[in-house]
N, C-alpha and C positions, 0 to 999 in steps of 0.2 A: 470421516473420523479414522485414524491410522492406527495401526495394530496397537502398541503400547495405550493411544486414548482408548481403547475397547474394554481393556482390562477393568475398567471402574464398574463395571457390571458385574464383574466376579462378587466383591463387595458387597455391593447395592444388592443383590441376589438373595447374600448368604443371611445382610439384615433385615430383609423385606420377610426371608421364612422365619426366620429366629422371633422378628415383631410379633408376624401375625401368628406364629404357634404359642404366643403369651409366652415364653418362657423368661432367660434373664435379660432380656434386654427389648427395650421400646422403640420404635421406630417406625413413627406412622407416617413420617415423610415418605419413608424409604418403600413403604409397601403402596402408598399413592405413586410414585414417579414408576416403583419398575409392573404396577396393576398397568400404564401407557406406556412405557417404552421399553417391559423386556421384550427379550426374543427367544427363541429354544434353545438354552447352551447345552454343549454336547459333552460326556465325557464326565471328569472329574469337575470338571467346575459347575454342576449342578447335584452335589455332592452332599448331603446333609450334615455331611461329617467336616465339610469343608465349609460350611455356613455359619456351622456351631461354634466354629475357631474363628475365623473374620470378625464375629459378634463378640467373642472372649473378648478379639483384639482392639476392637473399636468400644468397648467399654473400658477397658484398659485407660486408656488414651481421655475420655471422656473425664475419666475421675482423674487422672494428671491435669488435666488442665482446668477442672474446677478446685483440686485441691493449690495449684498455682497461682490461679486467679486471686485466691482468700490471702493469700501473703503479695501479690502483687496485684492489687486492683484495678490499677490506673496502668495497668502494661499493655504491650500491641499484641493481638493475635495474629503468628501468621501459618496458618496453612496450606502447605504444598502439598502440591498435587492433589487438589481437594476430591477430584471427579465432583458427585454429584451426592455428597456425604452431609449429612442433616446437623453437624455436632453441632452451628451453629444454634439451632434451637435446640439440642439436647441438653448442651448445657448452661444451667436455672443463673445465668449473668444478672437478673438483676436482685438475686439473694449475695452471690459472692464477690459484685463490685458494688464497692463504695461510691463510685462515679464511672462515667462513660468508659464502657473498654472499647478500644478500637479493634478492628476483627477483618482481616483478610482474609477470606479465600482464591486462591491463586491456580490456575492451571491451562491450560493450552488455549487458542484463543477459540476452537472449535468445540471446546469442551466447556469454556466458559459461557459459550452462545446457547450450547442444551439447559446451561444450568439456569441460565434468566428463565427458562420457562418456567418455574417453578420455584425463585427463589426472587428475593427485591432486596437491591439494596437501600440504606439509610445514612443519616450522619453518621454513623459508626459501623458499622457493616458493608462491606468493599468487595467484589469481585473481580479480578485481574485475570485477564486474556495475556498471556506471556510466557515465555520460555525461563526460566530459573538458571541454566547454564546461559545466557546471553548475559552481558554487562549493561548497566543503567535499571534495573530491576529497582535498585533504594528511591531512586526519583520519585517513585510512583506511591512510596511507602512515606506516611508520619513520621517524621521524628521523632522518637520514645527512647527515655534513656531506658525503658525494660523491654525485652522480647521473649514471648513465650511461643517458641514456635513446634509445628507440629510435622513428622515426616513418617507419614503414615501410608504403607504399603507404595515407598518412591524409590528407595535409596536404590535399589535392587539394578534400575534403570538407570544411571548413573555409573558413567565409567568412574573408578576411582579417582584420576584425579580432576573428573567434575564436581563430584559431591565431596573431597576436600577444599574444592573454590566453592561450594556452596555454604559450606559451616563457616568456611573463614570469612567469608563476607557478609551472615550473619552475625558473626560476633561484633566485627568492625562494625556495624551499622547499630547498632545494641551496647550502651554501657554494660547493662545486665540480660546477661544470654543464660535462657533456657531452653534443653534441646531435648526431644524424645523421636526416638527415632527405633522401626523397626527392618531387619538386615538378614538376606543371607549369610550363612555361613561359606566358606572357601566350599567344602563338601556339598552343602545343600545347593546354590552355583551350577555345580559340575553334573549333581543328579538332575538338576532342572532341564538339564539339556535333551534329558530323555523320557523325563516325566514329570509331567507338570504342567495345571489347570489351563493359566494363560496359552498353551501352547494351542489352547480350542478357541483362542481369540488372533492367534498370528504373533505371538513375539517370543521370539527362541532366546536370546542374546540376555541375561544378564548377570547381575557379579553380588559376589560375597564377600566378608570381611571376618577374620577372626581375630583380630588382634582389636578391642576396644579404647584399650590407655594407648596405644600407635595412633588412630586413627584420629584420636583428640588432638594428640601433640599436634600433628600435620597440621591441626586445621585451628590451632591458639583455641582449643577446647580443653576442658579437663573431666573425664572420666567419673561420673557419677555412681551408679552402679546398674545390674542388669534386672530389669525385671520378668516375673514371671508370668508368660504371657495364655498360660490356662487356671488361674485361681481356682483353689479346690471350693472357694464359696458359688464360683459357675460352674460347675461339676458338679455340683451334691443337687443341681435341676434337673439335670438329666439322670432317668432312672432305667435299674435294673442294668437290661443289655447295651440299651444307651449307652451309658455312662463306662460302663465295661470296655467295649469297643473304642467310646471316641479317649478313654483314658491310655489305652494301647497305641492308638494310630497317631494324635497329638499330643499327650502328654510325657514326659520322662526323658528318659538319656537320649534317647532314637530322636524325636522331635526334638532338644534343643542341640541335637549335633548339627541338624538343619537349619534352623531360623530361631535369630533371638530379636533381644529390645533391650536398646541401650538409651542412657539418660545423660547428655551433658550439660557443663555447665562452664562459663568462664571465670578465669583463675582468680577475680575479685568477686564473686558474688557468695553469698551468705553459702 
């Protein structure tokens, strides 16, 4: 597995402690797969502080696309660069669709092969071995005139003008595109280079974005708005110094100068 596939362990880490400490978030996939396949990460990326936010961030995500789902029922799920991410069962699909949702998980074809261990698919539920910046990716995908897709801890690895070929050819393939996506900043970027968790996994290289309504145009997306990726309702779990500290370290001006979460959508959808 290559430096950038490693990263999905960062992740997988942060929700496996977050599950099993009970606190705001469940995930007992995630504390079954990494009880066999973590290993000892070193550094910041076994970081409680750093767990605490992954979990912020993949509940985040969790409730976007169940709140999604309830206005488009009959839509395709597509998740990039899923690693070995549990949302599939996280989220209650057969409370918020009216009929079968279709459901991609998508990611390297080495990192799709870990994921079988542990995961099956069905008539609706699909796992893809594939590269996302390669062309012929829609072949493989249902035709759905809705897309709800998910780009959860990817964009980062993506030169920019890959991931403006990747939203444009979401949309094109999509009557109705929905896009949640989380990004460095230009600043955040540039501090990565010299600190920062992935680098205890091998991958130095990646890019940020500060301009959100730019990034849309590029890509025949339109600018939704930003959300905020430490909710004070997963905050008020963590107590006392907890809360103190991880409110200083991830929360506020300092952390969103660093890394945000943007929502798009194309120019005809509701």
């Amino acid at each position: 597995m290559n430096s950038v596939n490693k990263t999905l362990y960062i992740p997988l880490y942060g929700k496996a402690l977050v599950s099993k400490q009970n606190k705001f978030f469940r995930d007992k996939k995630a504390e079954e797969i990494w009880a066999k396949e973590g290993f000892e990460l070193k550094g910041k990326s076994k970081s409680k502080w750093l767990a605490y936010y992954m979990a912020m961030r993949s509940a985040i995500y969790d409730e976007w696309v169940e709140e999604k789902l309830k206005s488009k029922p009959n839509a395709t799920v597509l998740q990039v660069g899923c690693g070995l991410d549990s949302r599939i069962e996280r989220v209650p699909l057969e409370q918020v669709s009216a009929k079968h949702t279709q459901w991609y998980d998508i990611d390297f074809p080495d990192v799709i092969q870990e994921r079988r261990k542990y995961f099956e698919e069905t008539d609706d539920y699909h796992m893809l071995g594939m590269d996302m910046r390669e062309a012929g990716w829609q072949k493989q995908i249902n035709q759905n005139d809705e897309g709800i897709i998910v780009l959860e801890g990817v964009s980062m690895y993506f030169e920019p003008a890959q991931l403006i070929e990747l939203l444009s050819s979401l949309s094109k393939h999509f009557k109705s595109t929905k896009v949640l996506m989380d990004c460095y900043t230009e600043k955040g970027a540039k501090a990565s280079k010299y600190k920062n968790p992935i680098h205890d996994v091998g991958v130095n290289e990646v890019y940020g974005y500060d301009h959100p309504e730019e990034l849309g145009e590029k890509s025949h997306l339109v600018f939704v708005k930003e959300y905020d990726m430490t909710p004070q309702k997963y905050m008020d779990e963590l107590k006392g110094v907890e809360r103190f500290v991880f409110k200083n370290l991830f929360a506020g001006k300092i952390a969103k100068s660093m890394y945000r979460m943007y929502e798009y959508k194309k120019s005809c959808d509701e």
